[in-house]
C-alpha positions in Angstrom: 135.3 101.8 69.7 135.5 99.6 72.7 135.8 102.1 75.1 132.3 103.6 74.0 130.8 100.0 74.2 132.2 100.2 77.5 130.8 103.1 78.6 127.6 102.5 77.2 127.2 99.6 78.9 128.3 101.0 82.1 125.7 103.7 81.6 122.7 101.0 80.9 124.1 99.4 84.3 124.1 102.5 86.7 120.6 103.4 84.5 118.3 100.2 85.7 120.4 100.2 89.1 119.2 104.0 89.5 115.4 103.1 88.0 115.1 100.2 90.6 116.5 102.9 93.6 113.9 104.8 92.5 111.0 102.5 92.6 111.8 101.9 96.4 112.2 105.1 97.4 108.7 106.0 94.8 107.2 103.3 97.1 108.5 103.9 100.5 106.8 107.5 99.9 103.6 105.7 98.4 103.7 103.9 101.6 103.3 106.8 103.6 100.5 108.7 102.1 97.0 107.6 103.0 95.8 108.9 99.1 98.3 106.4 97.4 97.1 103.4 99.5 93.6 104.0 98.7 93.9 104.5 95.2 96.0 101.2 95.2 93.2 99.5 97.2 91.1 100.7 94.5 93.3 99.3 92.0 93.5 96.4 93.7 89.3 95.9 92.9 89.4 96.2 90.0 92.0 93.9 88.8 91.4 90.9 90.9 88.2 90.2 89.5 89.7 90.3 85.7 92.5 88.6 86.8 90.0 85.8 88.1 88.2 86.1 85.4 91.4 85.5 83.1 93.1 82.5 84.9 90.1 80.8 87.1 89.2 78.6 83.9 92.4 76.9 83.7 93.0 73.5 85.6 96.5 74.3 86.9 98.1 77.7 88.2 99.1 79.6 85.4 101.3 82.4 88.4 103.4 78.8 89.4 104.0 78.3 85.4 105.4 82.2 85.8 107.4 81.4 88.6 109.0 78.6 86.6 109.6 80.5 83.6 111.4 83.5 85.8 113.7 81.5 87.6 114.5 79.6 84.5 115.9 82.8 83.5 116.7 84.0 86.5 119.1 81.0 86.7 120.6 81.4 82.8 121.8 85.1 83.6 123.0 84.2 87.3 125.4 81.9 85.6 125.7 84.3 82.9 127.4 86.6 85.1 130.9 84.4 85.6 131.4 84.1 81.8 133.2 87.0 81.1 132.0 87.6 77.6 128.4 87.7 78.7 129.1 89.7 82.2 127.7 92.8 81.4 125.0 91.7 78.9 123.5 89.4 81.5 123.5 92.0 84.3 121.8 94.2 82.4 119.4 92.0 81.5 118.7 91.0 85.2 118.4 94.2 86.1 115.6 94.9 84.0 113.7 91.8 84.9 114.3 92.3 88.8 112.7 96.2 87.8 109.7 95.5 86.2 108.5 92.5 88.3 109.7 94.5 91.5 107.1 97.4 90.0 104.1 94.8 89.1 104.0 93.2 92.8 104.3 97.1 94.2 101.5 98.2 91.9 99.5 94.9 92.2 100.0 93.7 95.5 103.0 94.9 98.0 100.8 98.2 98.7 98.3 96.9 100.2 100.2 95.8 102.8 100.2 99.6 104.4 96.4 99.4 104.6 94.2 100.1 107.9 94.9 97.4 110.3 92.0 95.6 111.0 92.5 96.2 114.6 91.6 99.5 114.4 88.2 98.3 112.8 87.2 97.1 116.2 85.3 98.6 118.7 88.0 97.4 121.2 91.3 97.3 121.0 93.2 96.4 124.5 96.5 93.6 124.6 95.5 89.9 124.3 94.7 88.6 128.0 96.1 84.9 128.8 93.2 84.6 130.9 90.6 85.3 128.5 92.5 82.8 125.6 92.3 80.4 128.5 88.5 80.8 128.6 88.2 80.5 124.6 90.5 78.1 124.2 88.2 75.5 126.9 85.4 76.8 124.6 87.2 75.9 121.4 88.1 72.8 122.9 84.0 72.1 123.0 83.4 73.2 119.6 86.2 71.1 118.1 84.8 67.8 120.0 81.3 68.4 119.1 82.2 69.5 114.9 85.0 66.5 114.8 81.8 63.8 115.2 80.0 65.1 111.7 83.0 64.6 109.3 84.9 61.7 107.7 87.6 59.0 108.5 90.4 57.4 106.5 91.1 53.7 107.9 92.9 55.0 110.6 90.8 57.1 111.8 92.2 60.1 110.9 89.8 63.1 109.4 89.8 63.3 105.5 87.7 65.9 102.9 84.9 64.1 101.4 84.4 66.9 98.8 87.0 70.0 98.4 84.7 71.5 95.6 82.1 72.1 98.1 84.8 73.6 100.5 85.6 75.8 98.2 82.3 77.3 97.4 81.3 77.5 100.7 84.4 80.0 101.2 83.3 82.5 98.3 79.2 82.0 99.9 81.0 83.3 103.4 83.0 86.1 101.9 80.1 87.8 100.6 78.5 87.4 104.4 81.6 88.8 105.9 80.8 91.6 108.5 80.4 95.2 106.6 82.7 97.3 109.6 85.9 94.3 108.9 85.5 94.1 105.2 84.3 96.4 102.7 85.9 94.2 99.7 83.9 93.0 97.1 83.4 89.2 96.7 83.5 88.2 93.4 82.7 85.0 93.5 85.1 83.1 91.1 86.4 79.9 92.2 89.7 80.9 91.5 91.8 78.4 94.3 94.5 75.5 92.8 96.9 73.0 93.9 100.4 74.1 93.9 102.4 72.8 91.2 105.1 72.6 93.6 103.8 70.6 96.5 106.5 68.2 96.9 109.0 70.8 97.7 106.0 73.1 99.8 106.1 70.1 101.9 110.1 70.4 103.0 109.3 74.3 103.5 106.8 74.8 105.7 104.5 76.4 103.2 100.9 75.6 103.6 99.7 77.6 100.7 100.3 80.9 99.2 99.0 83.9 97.0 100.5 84.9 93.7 99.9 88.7 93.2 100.1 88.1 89.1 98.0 86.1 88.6 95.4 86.6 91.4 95.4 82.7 92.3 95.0 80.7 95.2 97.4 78.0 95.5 97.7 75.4 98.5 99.6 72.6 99.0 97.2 69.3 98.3 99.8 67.0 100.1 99.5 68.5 103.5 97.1 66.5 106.2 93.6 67.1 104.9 92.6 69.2 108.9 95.2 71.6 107.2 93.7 72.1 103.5 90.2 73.8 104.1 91.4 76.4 106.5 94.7 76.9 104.2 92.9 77.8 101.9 89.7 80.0 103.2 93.4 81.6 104.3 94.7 82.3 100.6 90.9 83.5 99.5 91.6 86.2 101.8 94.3 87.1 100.4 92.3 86.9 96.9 89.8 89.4 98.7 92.6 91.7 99.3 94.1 91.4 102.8 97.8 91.3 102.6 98.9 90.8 106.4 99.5 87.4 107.1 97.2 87.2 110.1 94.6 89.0 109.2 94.3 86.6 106.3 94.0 84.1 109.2 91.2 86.1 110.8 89.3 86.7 107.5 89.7 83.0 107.3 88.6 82.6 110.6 85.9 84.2 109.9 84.9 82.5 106.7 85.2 78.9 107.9 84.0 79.6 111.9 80.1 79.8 111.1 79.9 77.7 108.1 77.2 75.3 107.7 80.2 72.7 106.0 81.5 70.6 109.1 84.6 69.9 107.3 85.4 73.7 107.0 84.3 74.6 110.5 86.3 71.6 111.8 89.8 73.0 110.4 89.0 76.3 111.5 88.0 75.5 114.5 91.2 73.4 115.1 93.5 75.9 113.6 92.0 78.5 116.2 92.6 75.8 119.0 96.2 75.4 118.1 96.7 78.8 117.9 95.2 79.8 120.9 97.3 77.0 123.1 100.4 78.4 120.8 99.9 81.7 122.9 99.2 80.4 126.2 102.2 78.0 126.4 104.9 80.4 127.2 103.0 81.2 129.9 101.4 78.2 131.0 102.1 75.3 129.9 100.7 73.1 132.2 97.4 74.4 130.9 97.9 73.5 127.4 99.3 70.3 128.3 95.9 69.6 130.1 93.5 70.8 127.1 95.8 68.3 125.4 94.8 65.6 127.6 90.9 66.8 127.1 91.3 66.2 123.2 89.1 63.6 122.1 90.3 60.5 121.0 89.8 61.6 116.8 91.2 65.1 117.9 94.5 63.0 119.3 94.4 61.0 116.1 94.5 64.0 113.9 96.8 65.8 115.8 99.6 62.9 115.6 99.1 62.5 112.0 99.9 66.4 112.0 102.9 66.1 113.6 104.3 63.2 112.2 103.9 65.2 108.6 105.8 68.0 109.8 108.6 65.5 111.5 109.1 63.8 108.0 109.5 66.6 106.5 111.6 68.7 108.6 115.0 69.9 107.3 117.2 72.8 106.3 114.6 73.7 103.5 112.0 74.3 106.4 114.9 76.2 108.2 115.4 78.3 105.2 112.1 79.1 104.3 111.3 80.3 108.0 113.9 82.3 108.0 113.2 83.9 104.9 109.7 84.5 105.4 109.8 85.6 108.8 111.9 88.7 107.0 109.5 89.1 104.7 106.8 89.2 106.8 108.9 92.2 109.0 109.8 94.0 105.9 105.8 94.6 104.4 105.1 95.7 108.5 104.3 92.4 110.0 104.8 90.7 112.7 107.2 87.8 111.8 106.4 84.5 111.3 107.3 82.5 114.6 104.0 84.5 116.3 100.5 84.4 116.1 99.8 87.0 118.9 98.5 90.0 115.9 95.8 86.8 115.1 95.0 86.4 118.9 94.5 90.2 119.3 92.2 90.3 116.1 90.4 87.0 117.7 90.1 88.0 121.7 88.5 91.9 120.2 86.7 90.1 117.7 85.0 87.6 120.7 84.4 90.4 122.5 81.6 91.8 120.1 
């Protein structure tokens, strides 16, 4: 009798262990097949609006909630597993869980990841040039000067969001004016964007925001310096549209906040573009960057130290972690990983060029 318990249990372990070797190698092939990705990009249209629709009305994220809830259990059968009586049981168990959210993200999200590259959207398509970032950086430089003077101060000077609502719904009003030869996603309009449940921790991480595939939400972190929060999250709407790739999110966000009639919106983007630009030239030049630095104007300076002391205070071995581990996320979904912005330059130099 307990040698067929045994071996039944053996069986159900080598069973979910061979359904969940199967699912990546299903995948890996669905990967590779231009028919699969389409169909899953028209999947993907179809179940982000009802997903909206189905979580959009309530306050907080119902996908952190999830999250909660699966690593609560996550957790009970991890420590499940050095009780020797539960061993197996637990296993099992953990097994099954790992297989069928491992299939919803596939099926809901992780395909989309193999879709066309927005690069090859463009009507050029030649290696980012430090000269030309040099030009558009000196032009960013303008913009963020000029856009800084129209928006709000704290008591120290420092730039704060009057009115995140309005941010908001100026994101979804840009989607739907996105150009037709980048995007061919439909907009649908739901304000569908939350604070992270989690922002305390976020803050130790490095994590500016993020999209949960199950639930089709928005989430960002609402601690983070307010020149961070309206570009974070015209970010995570593109995600909501449907681009996976981390820095084409930042492009479609780009896009979204860059021609905005909100000065608080264009502000962030502009300044995120800034950074990233200088990002790129400063292994080659930094004497440049350090002179654009010098050109900031005084608000610019003000905002930019209040930037960098957040991260300072909140720098650790959580932020170490969290890099580490997202940068081989971002390699294993084909991405660049996380410590370069050059696939966002390339997108922004072609893009300029139009």
């Amino acid at each position: 009798m307990v040698i067929n318990i045994t071996t039944n249990i053996y069986k159900k372990k080598r069973f979910w262990a061979g359904v969940l070797l199967a699912q990546f190698l299903l995948f890996y092939g669905f990967s590779k097949s231009k028919v699969m990705i389409s169909f899953f990009e028209i999947f993907f249209e179809l179940q982000k609006e009802a997903h909206q629709i189905l979580f959009s009305w309530i306050p907080f994220s119902i996908g952190d909630l999830i999250y909660i809830i699966l690593g609560g259990f996550l957790l009970y059968y991890l420590i499940s597993l050095f009780r020797k009586q539960r061993r197996n049981n637990s296993m099992i168990k953990l097994l099954i869980i790992i297989n069928v959210f491992y299939f919803i993200y596939q099926v809901f999200w992780g395909m989309l990841y193999f879709q066309t590259p927005i690069i090859k959207k463009l009507s050029s398509q030649k290696e980012p040039d430090v000269e030309k970032a040099r030009k558009l950086a000196l032009v960013y430089l303008e913009k963020c000067k000029a856009t800084r003077q129209f928006v709000q101060e704290d008591s120290k000077g420092v730039f704060i969001i009057t009115n995140l609502t309005s941010i908001e719904k100026e994101i979804l009003y840009q989607q739907k004016k996105l150009p037709s030869y980048i995007s061919d996603k439909k907009a649908p309009q739901i304000l569908n964007i939350k604070p992270s449940i989690f922002k305390n921790v976020m803050s130790f991480t490095g994590i500016l925001g993020y999209y949960n595939p199950f639930t089709a939400e928005a989430q960002y972190n609402s601690e983070l310096p307010h020149s961070f929060i309206p570009f974070t999250t015209a970010h995570e709407s593109s995600h909501q549209l449907g681009f996976a790739r981390e820095q084409e999110a930042n492009f479609v966000g780009y896009l979204l906040g860059i021609h905005s009639s909100n000065p608080e919106l264009r502000y962030s983007t502009e300044f995120f573009t800034l950074k990233s630009l200088l990002r790129f030239i400063a292994e080659e030049d930094p004497y440049f960057v350090k002179k654009i630095l010098h050109q900031y104007s005084p608000a610019m300076k003000r905002d930019r130290a209040y930037e960098k002391s957040f991260v300072l205070q909140h720098q650790g071995w959580l932020d170490e972690f969290f890099g580490f581990t997202n940068n081989l996320f971002l390699k294993s979904n084909q991405q660049e990983g996380s410590v370069t912005y050059s696939y966002f330059i390339d997108l922004l130099l072609n893009y300029e060029k139009t």
